[in-house]
C-alpha positions as CSV (number, residue, x, y, z in Angstrom):
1,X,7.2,-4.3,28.8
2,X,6.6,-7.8,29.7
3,X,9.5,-10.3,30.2
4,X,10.2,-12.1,26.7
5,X,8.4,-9.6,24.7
6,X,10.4,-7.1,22.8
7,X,8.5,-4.0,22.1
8,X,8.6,-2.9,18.0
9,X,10.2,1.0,18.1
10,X,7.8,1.0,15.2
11,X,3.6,0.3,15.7
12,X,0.8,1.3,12.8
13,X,-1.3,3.7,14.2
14,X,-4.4,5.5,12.7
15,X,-5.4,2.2,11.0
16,X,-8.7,3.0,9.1
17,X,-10.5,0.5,6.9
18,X,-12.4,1.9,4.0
19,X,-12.1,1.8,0.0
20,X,-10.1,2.7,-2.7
21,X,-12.1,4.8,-5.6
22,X,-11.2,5.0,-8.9
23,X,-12.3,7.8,-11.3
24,X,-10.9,8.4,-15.3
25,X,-11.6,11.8,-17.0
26,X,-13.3,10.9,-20.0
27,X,-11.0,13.3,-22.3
28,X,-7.2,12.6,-20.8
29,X,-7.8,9.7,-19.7
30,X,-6.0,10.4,-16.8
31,X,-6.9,8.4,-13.4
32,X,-7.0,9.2,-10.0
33,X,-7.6,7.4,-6.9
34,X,-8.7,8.3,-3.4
35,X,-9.2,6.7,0.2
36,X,-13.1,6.7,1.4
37,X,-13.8,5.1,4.6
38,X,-17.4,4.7,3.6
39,X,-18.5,2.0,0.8
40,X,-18.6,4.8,-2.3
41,X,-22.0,5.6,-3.7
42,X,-22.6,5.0,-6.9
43,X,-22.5,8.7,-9.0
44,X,-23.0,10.3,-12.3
45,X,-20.2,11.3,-14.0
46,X,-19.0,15.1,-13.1
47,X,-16.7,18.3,-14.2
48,X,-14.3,19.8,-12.4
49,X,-12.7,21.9,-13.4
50,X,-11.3,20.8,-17.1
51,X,-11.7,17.4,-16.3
52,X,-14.9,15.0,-16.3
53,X,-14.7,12.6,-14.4
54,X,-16.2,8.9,-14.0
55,X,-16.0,6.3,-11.1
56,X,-14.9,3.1,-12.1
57,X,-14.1,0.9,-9.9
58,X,-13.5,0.7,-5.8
59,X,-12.0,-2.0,-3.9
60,X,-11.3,-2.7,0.1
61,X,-8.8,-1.5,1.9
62,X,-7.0,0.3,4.3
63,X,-4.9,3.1,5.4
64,X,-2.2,3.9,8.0
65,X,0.3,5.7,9.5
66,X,3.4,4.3,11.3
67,X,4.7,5.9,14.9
68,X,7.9,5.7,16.4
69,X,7.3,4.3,19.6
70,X,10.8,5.7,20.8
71,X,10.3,9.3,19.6
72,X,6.2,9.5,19.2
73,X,6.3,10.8,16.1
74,X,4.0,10.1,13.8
75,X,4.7,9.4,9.9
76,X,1.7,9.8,8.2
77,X,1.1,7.6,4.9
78,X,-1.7,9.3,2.8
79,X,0.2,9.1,-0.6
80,X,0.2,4.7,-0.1
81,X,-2.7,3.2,-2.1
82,X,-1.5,-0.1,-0.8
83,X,1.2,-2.7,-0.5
84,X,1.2,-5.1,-3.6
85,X,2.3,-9.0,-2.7
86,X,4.9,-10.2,-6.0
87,X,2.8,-13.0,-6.1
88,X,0.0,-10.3,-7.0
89,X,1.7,-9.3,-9.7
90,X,1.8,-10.4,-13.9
91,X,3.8,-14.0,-13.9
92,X,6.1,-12.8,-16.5
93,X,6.8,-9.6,-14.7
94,X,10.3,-8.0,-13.5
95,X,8.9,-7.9,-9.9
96,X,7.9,-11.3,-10.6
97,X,11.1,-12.9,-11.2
98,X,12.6,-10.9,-8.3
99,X,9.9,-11.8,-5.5
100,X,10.2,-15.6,-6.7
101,X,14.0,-15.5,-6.2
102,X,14.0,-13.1,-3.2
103,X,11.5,-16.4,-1.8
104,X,14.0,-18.7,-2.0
105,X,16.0,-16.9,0.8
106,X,12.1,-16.0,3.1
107,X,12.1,-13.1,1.5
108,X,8.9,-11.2,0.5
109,X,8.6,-8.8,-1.2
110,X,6.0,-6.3,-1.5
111,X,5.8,-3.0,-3.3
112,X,4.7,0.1,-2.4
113,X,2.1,1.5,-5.4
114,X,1.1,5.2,-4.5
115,X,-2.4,7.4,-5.3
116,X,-3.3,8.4,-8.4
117,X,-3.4,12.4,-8.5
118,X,-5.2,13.0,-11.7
119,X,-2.7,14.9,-13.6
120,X,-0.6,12.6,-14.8
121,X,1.7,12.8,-12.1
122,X,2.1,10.4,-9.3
123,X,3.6,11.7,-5.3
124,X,6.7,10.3,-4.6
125,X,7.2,8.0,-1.7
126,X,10.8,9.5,0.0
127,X,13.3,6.5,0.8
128,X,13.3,7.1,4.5
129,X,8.8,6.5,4.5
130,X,10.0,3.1,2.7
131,X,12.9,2.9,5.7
132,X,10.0,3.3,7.5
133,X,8.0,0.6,6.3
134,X,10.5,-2.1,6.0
135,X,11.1,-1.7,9.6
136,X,8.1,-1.1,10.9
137,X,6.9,-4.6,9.2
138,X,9.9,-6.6,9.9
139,X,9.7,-5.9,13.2
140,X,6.4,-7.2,13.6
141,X,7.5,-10.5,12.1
142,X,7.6,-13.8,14.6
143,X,9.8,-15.6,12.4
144,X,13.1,-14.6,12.6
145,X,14.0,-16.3,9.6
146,X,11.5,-14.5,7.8
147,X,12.3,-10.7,6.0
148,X,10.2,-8.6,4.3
149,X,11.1,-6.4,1.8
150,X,9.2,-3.6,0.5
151,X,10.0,-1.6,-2.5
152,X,9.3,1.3,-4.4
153,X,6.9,1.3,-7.4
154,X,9.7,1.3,-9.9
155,X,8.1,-1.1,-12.2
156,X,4.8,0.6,-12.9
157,X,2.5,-1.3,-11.4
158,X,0.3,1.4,-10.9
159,X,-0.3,1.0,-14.8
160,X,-0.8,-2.6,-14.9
161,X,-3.2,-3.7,-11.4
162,X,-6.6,-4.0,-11.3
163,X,-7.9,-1.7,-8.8
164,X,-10.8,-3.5,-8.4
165,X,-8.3,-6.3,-6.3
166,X,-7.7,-6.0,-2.7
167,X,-4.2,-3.7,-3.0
168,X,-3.2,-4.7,0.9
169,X,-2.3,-8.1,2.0
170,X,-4.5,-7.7,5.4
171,X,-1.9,-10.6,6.9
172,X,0.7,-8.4,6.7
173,X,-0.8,-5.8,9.2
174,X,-2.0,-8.3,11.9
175,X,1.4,-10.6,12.5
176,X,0.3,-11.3,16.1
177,X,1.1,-13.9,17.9
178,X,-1.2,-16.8,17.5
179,X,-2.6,-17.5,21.4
């Protein structure tokens, strides 16, 4: 460690740019999302299973997984479609009103929307992955004025986003120090 510079006990590691895929089954209408790290080709619809599905949109992004630098352990965030920015989100939304008046005090907050699994049903993100998070982001912050707060998807958001937006604010995975 270098004098002056306090090392994070939390780093991202397995950082791995790629897309987000969106498919619909044409008779449930249930949706489904996976990570590709290749640009998606465009495809037919397919079955599989009961389900037909369609692609219908992809968008940017990435993926990660956050290591305890004191223990080495890796947490491993597969279920995380991305963090969402409140700014992001509907102006007359709940998360809305919360992020503008969590700003007032450098708070931001951001919220944790999860993969799509295609039946209905969505993986739940445990509250010690979101401990996780939050510290593994505020630590990274230079500002020590400056919070970050990120939330579970309690408001739904995975039913009201476009997918085809970038899901990830990419600023908030390269706080560095600017030289």
């Amino acid at each position: 460690m270098t004098a002056g510079i306090v090392e994070s006990r939390y780093e991202l590691v397995n950082i791995q740019m790629g897309y987000v895929v969106v498919e619909h089954d044409l008779f449930s209408r249930s949706t489904r999302t996976t990570f590709s790290p290749e640009p998606p080709p465009l495809r037919e619809e397919y079955r599989e299973g009961a389900h037909t599905w369609r692609a219908s949109v992809a968008g940017q992004s990435f993926r990660f997984d956050v290591r305890n630098a004191s223990t080495g352990e890796v947490v491993r965030f597969r279920e995380l479609l991305g963090l969402v920015y409140y700014a992001c989100c509907k102006p007359d939304s709940e998360i809305r009103r919360i992020g503008e008046i969590a700003h007032e005090s450098n708070i931001s907050i951001y919220v944790a929307v999860l993969h799509e699994t295609g039946e209905k049903t969505r993986p739940a993100l445990s509250d010690e992955k979101i401990r996780i998070l939050n510290l593994a982001f505020n630590q990274r912050l230079l500002r020590k004025d400056k919070k970050i707060l990120i939330l579970p998807d309690l408001f739904g958001l995975h039913r009201t986003l476009s997918y085809g937006e970038i899901m990830i604010d990419f600023g908030l995975t390269s706080m560095e120090a600017e030289i």
